[in-house]
C-alpha positions, 0 to 999 in steps of 0.5 A, spaced: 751 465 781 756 463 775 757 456 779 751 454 782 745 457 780 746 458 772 749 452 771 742 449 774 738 455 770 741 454 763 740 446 764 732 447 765 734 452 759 736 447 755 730 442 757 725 447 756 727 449 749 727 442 746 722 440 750 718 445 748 720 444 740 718 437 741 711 439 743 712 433 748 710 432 755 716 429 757 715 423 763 718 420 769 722 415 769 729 411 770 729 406 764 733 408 759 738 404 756 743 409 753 750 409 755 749 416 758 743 416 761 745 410 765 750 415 767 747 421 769 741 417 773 746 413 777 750 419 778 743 423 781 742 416 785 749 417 789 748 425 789 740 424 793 745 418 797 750 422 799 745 429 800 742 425 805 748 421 809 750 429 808 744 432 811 743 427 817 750 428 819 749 437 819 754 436 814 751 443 809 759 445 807 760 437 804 752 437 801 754 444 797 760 441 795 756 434 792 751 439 789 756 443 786 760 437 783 754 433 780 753 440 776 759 439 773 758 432 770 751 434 769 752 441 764 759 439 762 758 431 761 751 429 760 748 434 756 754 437 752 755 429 749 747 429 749 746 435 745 745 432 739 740 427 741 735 433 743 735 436 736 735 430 732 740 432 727 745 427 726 746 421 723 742 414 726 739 419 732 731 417 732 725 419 735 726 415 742 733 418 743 729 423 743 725 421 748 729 417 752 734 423 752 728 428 753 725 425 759 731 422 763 734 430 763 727 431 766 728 425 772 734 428 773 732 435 773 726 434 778 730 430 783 736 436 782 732 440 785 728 436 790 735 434 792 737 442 792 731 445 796 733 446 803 739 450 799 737 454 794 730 455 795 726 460 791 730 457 784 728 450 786 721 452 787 721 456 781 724 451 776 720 445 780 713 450 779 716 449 770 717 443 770 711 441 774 705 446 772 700 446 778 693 448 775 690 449 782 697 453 785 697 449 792 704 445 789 711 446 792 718 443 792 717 444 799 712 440 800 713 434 796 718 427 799 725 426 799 727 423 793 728 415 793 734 413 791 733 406 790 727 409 784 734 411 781 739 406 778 745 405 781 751 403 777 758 404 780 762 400 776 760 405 770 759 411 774 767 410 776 768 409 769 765 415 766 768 419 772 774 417 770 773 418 762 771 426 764 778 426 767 782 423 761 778 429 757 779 435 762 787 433 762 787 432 754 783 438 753 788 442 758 794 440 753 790 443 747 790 451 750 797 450 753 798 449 746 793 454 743 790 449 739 783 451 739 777 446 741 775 446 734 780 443 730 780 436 730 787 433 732 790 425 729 791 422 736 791 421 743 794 416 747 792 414 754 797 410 757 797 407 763 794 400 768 787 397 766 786 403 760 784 398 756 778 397 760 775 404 758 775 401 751 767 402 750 767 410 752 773 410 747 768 414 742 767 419 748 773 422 748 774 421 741 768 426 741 770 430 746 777 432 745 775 432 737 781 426 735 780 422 729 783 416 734 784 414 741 790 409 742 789 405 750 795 402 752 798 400 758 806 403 756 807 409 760 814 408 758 812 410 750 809 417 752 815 419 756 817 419 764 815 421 770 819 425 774 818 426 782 819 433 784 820 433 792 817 440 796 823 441 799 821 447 803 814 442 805 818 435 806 825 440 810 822 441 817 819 434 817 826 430 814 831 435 816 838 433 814 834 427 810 831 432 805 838 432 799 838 425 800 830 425 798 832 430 792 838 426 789 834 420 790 829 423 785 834 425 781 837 419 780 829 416 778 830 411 785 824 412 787 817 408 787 809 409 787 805 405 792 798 403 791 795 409 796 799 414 791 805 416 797 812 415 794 818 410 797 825 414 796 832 414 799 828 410 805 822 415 806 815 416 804 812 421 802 805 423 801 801 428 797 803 435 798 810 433 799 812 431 792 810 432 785 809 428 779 810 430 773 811 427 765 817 428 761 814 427 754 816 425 748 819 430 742 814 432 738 808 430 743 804 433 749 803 429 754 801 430 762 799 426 768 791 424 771 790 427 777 792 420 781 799 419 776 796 413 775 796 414 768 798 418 763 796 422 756 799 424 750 796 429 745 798 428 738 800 435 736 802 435 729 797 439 724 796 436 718 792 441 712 787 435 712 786 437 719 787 444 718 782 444 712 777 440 717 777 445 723 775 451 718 769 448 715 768 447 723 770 454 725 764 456 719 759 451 722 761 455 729 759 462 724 752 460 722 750 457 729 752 465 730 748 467 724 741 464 726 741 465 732 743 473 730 736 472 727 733 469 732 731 462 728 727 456 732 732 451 733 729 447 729 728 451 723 732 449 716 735 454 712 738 456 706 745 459 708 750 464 704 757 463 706 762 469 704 769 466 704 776 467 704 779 462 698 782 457 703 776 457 708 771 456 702 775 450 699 775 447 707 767 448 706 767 445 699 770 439 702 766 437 708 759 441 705 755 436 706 757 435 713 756 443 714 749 443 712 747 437 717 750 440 723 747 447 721 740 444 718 741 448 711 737 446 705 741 449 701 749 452 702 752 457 697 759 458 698 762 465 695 769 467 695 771 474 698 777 477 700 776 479 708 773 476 714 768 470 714 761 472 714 754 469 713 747 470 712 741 465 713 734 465 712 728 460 713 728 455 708 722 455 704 
């Protein structure tokens, strides 16, 4: 349930719901230009291709396992960095966005679930039946053709680039909760250090938003960030080296050791593969920093909290209370309001100071800000 199937279901949700406030029929169709639509329908093509190689070859486990992974880049890449596109509200987002977010979300879906029937039956069916009314009754996902992968884009160059940039942001965002920085408050700075980075400068903005930093710096000086230290498994590496294994560990000490294109690890005349060591990044004072999965790169996190920041994450943190608000008071997702904020001193100078950038994300007309002592509240109504 929490991985399969309401991932599925809360993506067709969020179809529905904007789909639906449009008023628009949406179509079928793998054209659009927009850097993640691109993304999303190449990812969809190697999901039908890998489905049916996976299919044909009895392979159920591994086509779970595709299924399961795609979801992943779908909910938590695709339409998180896409939400805005759907409701219009920010700044230079135009009608055939709108549109080209609105029908790509719908090819992917309906390819999804084609792809998903053989596994999850009755909710493929289901959101099939949704997303392609049948008057007559005699439709089913079950009846229809085996997706055509080649209907779909393909674009692996891309597809490894994104995947790659979904990396870097799960890794930098792990960094924010173990230091309990909340989501919200945005950050200086996040360096990705490491070869051939400088190639992922045209996602750049991606992470940006994602990790909500107000700068990423793309280097290929690990040394500027901190230093890897090799950790060998001493209790995995000791019944295969015997004797060998206090070299292996004083080598690693002494920093003697070197990576190798495959990801295995030179040291004291051996060679270490996965399972059997553990890299791990040395920061630098004041920052964090941690490795990508591969150790072929690394992340640093500028940690330091200036009262500009702060001041910026409160007036996020009250965006995050009004969106409560109208959803408390059960507001169609495009109704524009007139929202009351009631605010401690510091919180409602933060608001002040960013009102205009509120109003936009909380699609208020008209924004009062009244000082209180105590918790942050707020009342909303529809904008007459």
């Amino acid at each position: 349930m929490r991985l399969v199937i309401n991932p599925i279901w809360n993506a067709y949700a969020f179809f529905t719901l904007y789909a639906n406030a449009d008023g628009e029929r949406a179509t079928l169709r793998s054209d659009s230009t927009g850097l993640l639509d691109r993304y999303v329908l190449a990812k969809t093509r190697e999901l039908v291709e890998s489905t049916q190689a996976r299919m044909d070859a009895f392979d159920i486990a591994g086509t779970c396992q595709d299924v399961l992974s795609f979801l992943d880049a779908l909910n938590n890449w695709y339409i998180r960095r896409s939400r805005e596109r759907f409701w219009g509200s920010g700044a230079g987002v135009t009608q055939q966005d709108r549109a080209d977010a609105r029908d790509t979300l719908f090819t992917v879906l309906s390819t999804l679930v084609e792809v998903a029937a053989p596994l999850l039956p009755f909710l493929s069916e289901e959101i099939h039946l949704g997303l392609h009314p049948d008057p007559t009754g005699t439709d089913s996902v079950h009846l229809t053709d085996w997706p055509d992968a080649t209907a779909l884009p393909s674009d692996p160059e891309l597809v490894a680039s994104m995947d790659r940039i979904r990396e870097i942001c799960s890794v930098a965002l792990g960094l924010r909760e173990d230091h309990r920085l909340r989501a919200r408050l945005p950050l200086r700075r996040l360096t990705i250090a490491g070869p051939e980075v400088a190639d992922l400068e045209a996602l750049a903005s991606l992470v940006r938003d994602e990790v909500n930093v107000k700068e990423v710096v793309l280097t290929d000086d690990v040394a500027a960030i901190g230093t890897f230290r090799l950790r060998p498994n001493a209790r995995v590496l000791g019944p295969r080296l015997g004797k060998a294994v206090q070299d292996v560990i004083r080598a690693a000490k002494a920093g003697e050791w070197a990576v190798a294109d495959d990801g295995t690890v030179a040291i004291a005349g051996q060679v270490l593969h996965g399972g059997e060591f553990e890299l791990a990044i040395e920061a630098r004072e004041g920052a964090a920093a941690a490795p990508l999965h591969g150790n072929d790169a690394v992340v640093e996190l500028d940690i330091d909290v200036t009262p500009e920041l702060a001041a910026e994450g409160l007036a996020r943190d009250v965006v995050r209370l009004v969106q409560q608000a109208r959803k408390d008071a059960d507001l169609h997702v495009t109704d524009r309001i007139a929202a009351s904020l009631h605010l401690p001193s510091d919180v409602a100078a933060a608001v002040d100071a960013h009102r205009d950038w509120v109003a936009e994300q909380v699609l208020a007309t008209a924004l009062a800000i009244e000082v209180v002592e105590g918790e942050p509240t707020a009342t909303v109504a529809v904008s007459t």
